[in-house]
C-alpha positions as CSV (number, residue, x, y, z in Angstrom):
1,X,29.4,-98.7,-24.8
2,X,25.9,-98.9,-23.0
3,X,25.3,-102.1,-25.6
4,X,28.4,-103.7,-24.0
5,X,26.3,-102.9,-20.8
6,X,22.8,-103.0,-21.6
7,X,21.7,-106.1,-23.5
8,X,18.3,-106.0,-24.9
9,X,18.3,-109.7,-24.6
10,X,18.5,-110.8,-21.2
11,X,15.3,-110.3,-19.1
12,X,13.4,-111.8,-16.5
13,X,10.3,-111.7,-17.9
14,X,8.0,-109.0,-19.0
15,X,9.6,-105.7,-20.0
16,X,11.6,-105.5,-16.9
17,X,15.2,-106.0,-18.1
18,X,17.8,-107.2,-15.5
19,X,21.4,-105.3,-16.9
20,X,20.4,-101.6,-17.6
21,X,23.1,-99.2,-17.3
22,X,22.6,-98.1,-13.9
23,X,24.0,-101.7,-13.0
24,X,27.2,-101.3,-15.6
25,X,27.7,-97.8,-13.6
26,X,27.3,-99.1,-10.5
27,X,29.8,-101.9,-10.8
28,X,32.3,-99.3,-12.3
29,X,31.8,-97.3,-9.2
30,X,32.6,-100.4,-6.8
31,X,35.7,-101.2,-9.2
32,X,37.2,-97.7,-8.3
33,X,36.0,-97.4,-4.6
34,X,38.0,-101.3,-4.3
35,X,41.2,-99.6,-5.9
36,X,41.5,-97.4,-2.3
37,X,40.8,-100.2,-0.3
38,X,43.1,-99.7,2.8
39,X,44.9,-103.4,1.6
40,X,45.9,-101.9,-2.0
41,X,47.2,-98.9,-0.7
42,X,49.1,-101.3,1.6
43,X,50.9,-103.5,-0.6
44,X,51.8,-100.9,-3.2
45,X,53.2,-98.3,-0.2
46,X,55.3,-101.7,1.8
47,X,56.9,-102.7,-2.0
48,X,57.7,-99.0,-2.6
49,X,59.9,-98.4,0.7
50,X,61.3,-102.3,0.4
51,X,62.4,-101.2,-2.8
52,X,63.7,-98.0,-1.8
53,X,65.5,-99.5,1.6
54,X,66.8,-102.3,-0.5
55,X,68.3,-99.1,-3.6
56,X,69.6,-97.2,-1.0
57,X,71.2,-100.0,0.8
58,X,73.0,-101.1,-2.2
59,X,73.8,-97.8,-3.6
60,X,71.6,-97.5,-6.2
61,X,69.9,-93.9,-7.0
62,X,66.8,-96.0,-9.3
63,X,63.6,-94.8,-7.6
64,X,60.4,-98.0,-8.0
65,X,58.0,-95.5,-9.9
66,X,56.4,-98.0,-11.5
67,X,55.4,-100.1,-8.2
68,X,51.5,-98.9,-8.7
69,X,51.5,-99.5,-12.5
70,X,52.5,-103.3,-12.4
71,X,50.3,-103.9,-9.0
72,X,46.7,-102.7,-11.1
73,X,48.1,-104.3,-13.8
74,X,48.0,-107.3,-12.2
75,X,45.0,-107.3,-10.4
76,X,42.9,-106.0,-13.8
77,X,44.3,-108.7,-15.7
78,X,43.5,-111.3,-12.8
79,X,39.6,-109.4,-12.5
80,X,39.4,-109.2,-16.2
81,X,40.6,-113.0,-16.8
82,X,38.1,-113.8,-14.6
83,X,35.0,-111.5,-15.9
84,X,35.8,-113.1,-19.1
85,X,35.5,-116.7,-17.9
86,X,32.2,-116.5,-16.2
87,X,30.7,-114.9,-19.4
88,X,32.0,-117.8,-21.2
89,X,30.5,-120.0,-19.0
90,X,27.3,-118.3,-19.0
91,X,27.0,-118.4,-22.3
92,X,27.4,-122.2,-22.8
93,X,24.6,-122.7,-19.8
94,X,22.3,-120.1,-21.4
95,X,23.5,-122.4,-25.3
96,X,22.2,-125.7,-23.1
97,X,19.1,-124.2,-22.0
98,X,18.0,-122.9,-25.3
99,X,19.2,-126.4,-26.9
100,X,16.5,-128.1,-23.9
101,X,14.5,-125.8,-25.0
């Protein structure tokens, strides 16, 4: 895993590299400090009790358990998507300067 993280490859110069671990760790950090953000909490908690209101009004005894599951799912897909885009797109600038040479 800390080779996903930690490229040897990618430095700024001198034996000073620029991803290390430390930055893979800290980015995981901020990743689960954003899942409590006051706004997540928010959406998931309003489409819970809309559900529920909108069950109870109708009659139906189905509980919206899976409200939270579908929400991260989501929102990883949408972060991950994007994570995976700007790598791709790093990777053809770091291809064009290499090919400049």
């Amino acid at each position: 895993m800390a080779g996903l993280v930690a490229p040897k490859h990618f430095s700024l110069g001198g034996d000073n590299p620029v991803f290390t671990v430390g930055l893979g760790v800290l980015a995981y950090t901020f990743g689960l400090r954003h899942a409590f953000d006051a706004d997540h909490i928010a959406a998931v908690d309003n489409t819970t009790r809309k559900l529920m209101a909108d069950n109870a009004a109708t009659g139906n005894d189905r509980k919206p358990l899976s409200v939270g599951f579908w929400f991260s799912l989501g929102h990883s897909t949408i972060v991950f998507s994007l994570a995976l885009l700007l790598s791709i797109g790093v990777r053809a600038l770091a291809g064009q300067v290499e090919d400049d040479g």
